[in-house]
C-alpha positions in Angstrom: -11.2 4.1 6.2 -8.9 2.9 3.7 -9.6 1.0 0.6 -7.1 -2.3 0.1 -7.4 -4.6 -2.6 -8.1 -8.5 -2.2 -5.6 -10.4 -0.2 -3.6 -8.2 1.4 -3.6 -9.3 4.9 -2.0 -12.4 3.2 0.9 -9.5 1.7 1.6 -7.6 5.4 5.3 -7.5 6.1 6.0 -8.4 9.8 8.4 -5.9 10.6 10.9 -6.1 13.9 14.5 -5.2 15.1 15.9 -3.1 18.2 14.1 0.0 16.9 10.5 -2.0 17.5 11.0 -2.6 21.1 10.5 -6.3 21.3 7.3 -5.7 19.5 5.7 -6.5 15.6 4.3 -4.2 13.5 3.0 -5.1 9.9 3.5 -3.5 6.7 1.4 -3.3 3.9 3.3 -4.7 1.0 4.4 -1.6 -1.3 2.1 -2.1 -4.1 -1.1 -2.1 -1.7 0.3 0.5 -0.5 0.1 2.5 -3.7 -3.1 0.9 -5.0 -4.5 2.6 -1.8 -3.1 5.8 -2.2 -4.1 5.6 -5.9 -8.0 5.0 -5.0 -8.2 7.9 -2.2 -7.5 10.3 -5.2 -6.1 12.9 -3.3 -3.1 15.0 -4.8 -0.4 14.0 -2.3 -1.7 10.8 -2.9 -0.4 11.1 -6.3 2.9 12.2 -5.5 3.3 10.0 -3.2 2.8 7.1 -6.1 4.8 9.0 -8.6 8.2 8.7 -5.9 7.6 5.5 -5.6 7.4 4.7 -9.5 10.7 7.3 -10.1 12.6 5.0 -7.5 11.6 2.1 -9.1 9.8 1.0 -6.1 6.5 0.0 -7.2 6.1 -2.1 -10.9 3.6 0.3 -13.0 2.1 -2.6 -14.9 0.7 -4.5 -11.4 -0.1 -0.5 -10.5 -2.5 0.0 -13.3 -4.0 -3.7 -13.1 -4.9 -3.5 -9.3 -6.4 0.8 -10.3 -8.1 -1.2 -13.1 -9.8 -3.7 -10.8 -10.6 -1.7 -8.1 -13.8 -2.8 -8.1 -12.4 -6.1 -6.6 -10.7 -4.0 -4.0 -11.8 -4.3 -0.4 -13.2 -1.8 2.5 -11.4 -2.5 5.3 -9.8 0.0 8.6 -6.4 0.0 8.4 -2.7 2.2 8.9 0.6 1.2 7.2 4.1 1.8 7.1 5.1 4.9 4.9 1.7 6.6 4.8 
């Protein structure tokens, strides 16, 4: 179970090209991505969060809104790119 914040089926990148075998996957949208990471808490969680905001990846201002509101966050089953 991962927890995603509001909207973010609207946010999924389709992703597809020769390595995807005529097929679509989708994406979370990078900052979803960490917002999740961020509200599972666990250590490599963190790192995982910190890379991102050392490569500039990730803004830290919409990082620590969305961690802020995660009470606004929804439950939903879901696997990403990058996790």
């Amino acid at each position: 179970m991962a927890v995603l914040p509001s909207g973010w089926r609207e946010r999924l990148i389709p992703v597809r090209n020769e390595n995807t075998g005529g097929g679509t996957g989708l994406c979370l949208e990078i900052h979803d991505l960490a917002v999740s990471k961020l509200i599972a808490g666990r250590e490599k969680n963190y790192d995982f969060v910190g890379g991102l905001l050392r490569h500039h990846l990730v803004q830290r201002t919409f990082q620590l809104q969305t961690k802020a509101n995660k009470e606004s966050a929804v439950l939903t089953e879901s696997s990403s790119c990058g996790s």
